[in-house]
C-alpha positions as CSV (number, residue, x, y, z in Angstrom):
1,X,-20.0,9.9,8.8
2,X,-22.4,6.9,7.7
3,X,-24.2,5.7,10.5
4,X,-22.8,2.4,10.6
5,X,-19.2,4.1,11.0
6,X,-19.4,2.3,15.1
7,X,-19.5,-0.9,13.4
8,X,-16.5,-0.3,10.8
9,X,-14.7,1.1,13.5
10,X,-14.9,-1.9,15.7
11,X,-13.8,-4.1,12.8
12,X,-11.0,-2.2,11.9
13,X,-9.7,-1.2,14.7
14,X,-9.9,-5.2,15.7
15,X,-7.2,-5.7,12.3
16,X,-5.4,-3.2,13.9
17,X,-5.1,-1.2,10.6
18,X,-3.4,2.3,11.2
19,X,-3.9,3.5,7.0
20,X,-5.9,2.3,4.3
21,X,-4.3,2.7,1.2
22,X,-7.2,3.1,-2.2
23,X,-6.9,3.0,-5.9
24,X,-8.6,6.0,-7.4
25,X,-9.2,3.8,-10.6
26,X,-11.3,1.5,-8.8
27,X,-13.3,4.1,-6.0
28,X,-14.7,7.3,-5.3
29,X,-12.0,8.8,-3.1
30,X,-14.2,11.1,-1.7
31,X,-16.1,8.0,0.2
32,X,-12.5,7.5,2.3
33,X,-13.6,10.3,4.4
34,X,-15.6,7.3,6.3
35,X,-12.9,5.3,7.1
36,X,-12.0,5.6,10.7
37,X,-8.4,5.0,10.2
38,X,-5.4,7.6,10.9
39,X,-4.7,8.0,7.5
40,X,-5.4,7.6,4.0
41,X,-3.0,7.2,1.3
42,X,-3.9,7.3,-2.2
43,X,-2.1,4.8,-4.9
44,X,-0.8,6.4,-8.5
45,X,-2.8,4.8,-11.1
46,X,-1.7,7.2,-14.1
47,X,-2.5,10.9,-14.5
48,X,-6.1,10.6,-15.6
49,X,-6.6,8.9,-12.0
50,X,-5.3,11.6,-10.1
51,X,-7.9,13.0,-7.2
52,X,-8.7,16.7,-8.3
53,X,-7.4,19.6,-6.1
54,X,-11.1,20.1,-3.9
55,X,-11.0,16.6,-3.2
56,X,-7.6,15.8,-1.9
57,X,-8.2,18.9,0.3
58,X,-11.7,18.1,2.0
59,X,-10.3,14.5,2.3
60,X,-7.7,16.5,4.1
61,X,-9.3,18.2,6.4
62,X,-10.9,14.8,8.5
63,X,-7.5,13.6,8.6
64,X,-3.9,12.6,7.1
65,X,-3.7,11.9,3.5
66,X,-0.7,10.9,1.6
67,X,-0.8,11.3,-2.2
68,X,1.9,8.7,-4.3
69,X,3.8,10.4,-6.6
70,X,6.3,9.0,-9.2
71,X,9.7,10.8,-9.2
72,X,10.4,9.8,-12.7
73,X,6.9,10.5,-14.2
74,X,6.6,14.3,-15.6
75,X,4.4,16.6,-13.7
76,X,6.6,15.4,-10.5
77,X,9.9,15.2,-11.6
78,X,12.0,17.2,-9.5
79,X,14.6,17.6,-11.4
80,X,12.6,18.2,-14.9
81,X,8.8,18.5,-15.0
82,X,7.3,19.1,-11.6
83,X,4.1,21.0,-12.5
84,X,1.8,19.0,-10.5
85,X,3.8,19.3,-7.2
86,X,2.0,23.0,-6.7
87,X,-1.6,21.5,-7.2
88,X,-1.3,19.2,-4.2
89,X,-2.9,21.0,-1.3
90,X,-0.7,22.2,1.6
91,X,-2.6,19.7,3.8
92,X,-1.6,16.4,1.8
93,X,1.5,14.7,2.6
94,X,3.4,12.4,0.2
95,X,4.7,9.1,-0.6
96,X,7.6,9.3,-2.8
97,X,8.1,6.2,-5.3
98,X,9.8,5.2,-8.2
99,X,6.9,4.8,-10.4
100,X,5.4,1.2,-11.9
101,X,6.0,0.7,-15.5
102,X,2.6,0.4,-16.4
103,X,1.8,3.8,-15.9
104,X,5.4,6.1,-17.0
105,X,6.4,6.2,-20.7
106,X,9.4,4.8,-22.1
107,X,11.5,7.8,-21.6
108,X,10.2,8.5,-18.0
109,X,11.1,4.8,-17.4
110,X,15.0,5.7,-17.9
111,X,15.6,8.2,-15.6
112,X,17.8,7.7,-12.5
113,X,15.7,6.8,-9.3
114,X,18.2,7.6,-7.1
115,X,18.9,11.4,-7.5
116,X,15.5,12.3,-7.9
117,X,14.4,10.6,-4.5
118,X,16.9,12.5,-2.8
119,X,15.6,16.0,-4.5
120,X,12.1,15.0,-3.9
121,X,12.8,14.8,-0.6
122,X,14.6,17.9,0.1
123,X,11.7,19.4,-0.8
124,X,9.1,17.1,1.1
125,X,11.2,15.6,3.9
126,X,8.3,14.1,6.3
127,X,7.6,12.0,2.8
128,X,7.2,8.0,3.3
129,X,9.6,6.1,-0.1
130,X,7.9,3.4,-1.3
131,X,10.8,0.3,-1.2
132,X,9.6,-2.2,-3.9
133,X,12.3,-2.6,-6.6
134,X,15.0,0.4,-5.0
135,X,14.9,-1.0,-1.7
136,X,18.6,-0.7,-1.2
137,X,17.8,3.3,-2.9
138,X,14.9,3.8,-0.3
139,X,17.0,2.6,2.9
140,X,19.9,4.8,2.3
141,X,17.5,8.0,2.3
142,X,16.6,7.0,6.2
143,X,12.6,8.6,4.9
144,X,10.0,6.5,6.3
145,X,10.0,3.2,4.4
146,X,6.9,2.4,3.0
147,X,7.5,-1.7,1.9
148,X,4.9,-4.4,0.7
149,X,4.2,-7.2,3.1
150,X,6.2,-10.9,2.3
151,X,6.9,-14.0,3.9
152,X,10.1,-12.4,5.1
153,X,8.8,-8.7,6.5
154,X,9.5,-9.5,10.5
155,X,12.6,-11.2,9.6
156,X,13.6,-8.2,7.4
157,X,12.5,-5.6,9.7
158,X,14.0,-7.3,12.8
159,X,17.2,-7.0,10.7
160,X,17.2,-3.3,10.3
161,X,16.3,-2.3,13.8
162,X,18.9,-4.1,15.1
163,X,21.3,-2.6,12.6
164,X,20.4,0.7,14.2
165,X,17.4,1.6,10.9
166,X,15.2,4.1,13.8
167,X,13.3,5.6,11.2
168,X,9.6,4.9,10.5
169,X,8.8,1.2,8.8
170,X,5.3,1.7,7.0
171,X,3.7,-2.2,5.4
172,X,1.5,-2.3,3.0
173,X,-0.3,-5.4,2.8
174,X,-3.7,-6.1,0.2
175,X,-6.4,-6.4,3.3
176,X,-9.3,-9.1,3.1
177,X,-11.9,-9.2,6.1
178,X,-12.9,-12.4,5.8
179,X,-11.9,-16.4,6.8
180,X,-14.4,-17.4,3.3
181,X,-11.5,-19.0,1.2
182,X,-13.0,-18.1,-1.8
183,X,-13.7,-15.0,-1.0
184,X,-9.8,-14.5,-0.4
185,X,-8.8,-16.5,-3.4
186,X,-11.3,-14.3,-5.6
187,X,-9.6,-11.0,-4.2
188,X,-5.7,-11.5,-3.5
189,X,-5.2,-15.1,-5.4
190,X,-4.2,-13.3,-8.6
191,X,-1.8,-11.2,-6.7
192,X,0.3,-13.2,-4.5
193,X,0.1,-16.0,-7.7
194,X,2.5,-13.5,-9.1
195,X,5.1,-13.7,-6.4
196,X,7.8,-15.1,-7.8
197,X,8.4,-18.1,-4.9
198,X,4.5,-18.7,-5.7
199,X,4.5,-19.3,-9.1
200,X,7.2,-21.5,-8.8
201,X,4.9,-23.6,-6.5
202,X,1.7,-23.3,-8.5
203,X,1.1,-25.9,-11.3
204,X,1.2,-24.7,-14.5
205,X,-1.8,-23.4,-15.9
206,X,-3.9,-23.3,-12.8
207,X,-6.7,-21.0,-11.7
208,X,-5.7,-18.1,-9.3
209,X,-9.5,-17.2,-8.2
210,X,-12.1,-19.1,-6.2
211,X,-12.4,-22.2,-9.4
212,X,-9.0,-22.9,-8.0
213,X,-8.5,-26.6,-6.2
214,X,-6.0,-29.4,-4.9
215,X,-2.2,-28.7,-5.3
216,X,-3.0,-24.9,-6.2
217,X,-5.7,-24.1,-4.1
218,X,-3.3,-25.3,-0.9
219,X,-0.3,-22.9,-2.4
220,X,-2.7,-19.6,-3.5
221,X,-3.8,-20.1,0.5
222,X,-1.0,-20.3,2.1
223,X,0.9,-17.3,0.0
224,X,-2.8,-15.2,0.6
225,X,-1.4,-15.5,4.7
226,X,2.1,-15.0,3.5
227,X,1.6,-12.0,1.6
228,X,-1.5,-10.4,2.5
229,X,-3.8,-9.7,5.5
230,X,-6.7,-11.9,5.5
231,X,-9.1,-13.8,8.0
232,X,-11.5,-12.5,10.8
233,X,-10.7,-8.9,11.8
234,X,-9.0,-10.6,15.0
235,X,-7.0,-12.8,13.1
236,X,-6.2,-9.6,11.2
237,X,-5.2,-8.2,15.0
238,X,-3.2,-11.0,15.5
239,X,-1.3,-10.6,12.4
240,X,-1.0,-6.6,12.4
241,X,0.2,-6.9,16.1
242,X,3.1,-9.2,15.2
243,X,4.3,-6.7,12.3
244,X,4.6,-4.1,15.5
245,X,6.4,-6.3,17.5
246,X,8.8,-7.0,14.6
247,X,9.2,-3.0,14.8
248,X,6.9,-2.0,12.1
249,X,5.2,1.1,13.3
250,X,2.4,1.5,10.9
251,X,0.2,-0.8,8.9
252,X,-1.5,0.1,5.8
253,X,-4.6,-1.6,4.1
254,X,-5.5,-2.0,0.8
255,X,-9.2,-3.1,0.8
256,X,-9.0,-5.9,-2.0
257,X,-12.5,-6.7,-1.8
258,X,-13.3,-3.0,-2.6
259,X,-13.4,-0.3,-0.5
260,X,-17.0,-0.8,0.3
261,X,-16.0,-3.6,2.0
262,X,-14.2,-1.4,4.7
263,X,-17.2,0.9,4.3
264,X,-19.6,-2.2,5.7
């Protein structure tokens, strides 16, 4: 551990993050070993981007790690190509999801979602599903949901509990440990400027980052508390608490500022 791991400690556990989810495109995974969070779960950026077999399973071994894997991308296809299922180690869980267009081919963007969550998870059952775009697809499997933080979240999980949903309800929310406005605009104001009830409010044209001001500067703000977690690490708490009291019963970082910025 780094020696200022008391300090990153007190911070995080202030935001009350339970995972922090990285981007192997953008970090050394390796340097996640620091993060004194329960577990770490590791985004799909492509094949080229995939952790190698000694890392996943030292990573492994100072905690619980969850490697994303497309069903519909070859190499974890379960019901074609599923070579790359036997190179995750035994002590890496998963995340099931459909897989993002940018990074499966045509023809892997064609096949059925549906069947192949369900034999996926036959075969990895303690698996969280990723929700966004088969959300009706990921509910019916009753796997731990694994959703993206909105404006609607509570309401939505508030919904499903009382419905009788008693399965685990994972959020992942683009984390920014800061109240500096531009700081926030600079990490998460491209991101939540593609929400589609966002860009209907932004003007047309406007800045996303820190440049931006007036009319768009109020709206990238706003949607950055809407659809992220940002502020102070207690205003973090504050927010991270009220997802568990909605019934949410584990909440997952992203550091959009870098992971260094978790490792401070």
């Amino acid at each position: 551990m780094l020696k200022n791991t008391a300090t990153r400690a007190t911070a995080l556990e202030a935001a009350g993050l339970d995972a922090v989810a990285i981007k192997p495109a953008e970090c050394t995974v390796s340097d996640a070993v620091d993060l004194p969070v329960e577990t770490v779960a590791i985004d799909y950026e492509g094949r080229a981007h995939l952790p190698d077999f000694d890392t996943l399973e030292a990573l492994a071994e100072s905690g619980a790690v969850r490697l994303t894997t497309p069903v519909r991308a070859d190499g974890f296809d379960p019901l074609g190509d599923d070579s790359l299922v036997p190179t995750i180690p035994d002590g890496v869980d998963r995340v099931l999801v459909a897989g993002h267009a940018a990074y499966l081919t045509e023809a892997e963007q064609t096949r059925s979602v549906a069947p192949r969550l369900g034999a996926a998870l036959e075969r990895a059952p303690d698996a969280w599903v990723g929700t966004e775009s088969v959300e009706r697809i990921a509910m019916a499997t009753g796997a731990t949901q694994y959703d993206l933080l909105s404006r609607t979240t509570e309401r939505e999980v508030r919904a499903v509990r009382a419905a009788g949903f008693d399965g685990d309800i994972v959020v992942y929310a683009p984390t920014v440990l800061t109240a500096d406005e531009d700081a926030v605009l600079d990490a998460v104001g491209a991101y939540v400027s593609r929400r589609r009830p966002v860009a209907r409010a932004l003007p047309d044209g406007a800045p996303t980052d820190a440049s931006a001001t007036g009319r768009a500067r109020e709206v990238l703000l706003a949607a950055a508390e809407d659809y992220a977690l940002v502020g102070t690490a207690d205003a973090v708490g504050t927010q991270t608490a009220a997802l568990r009291e909605a019934g949410v019963t584990t909440v997952a970082g992203y550091p959009a500022r870098g992971l260094e910025s978790f490792l401070e």
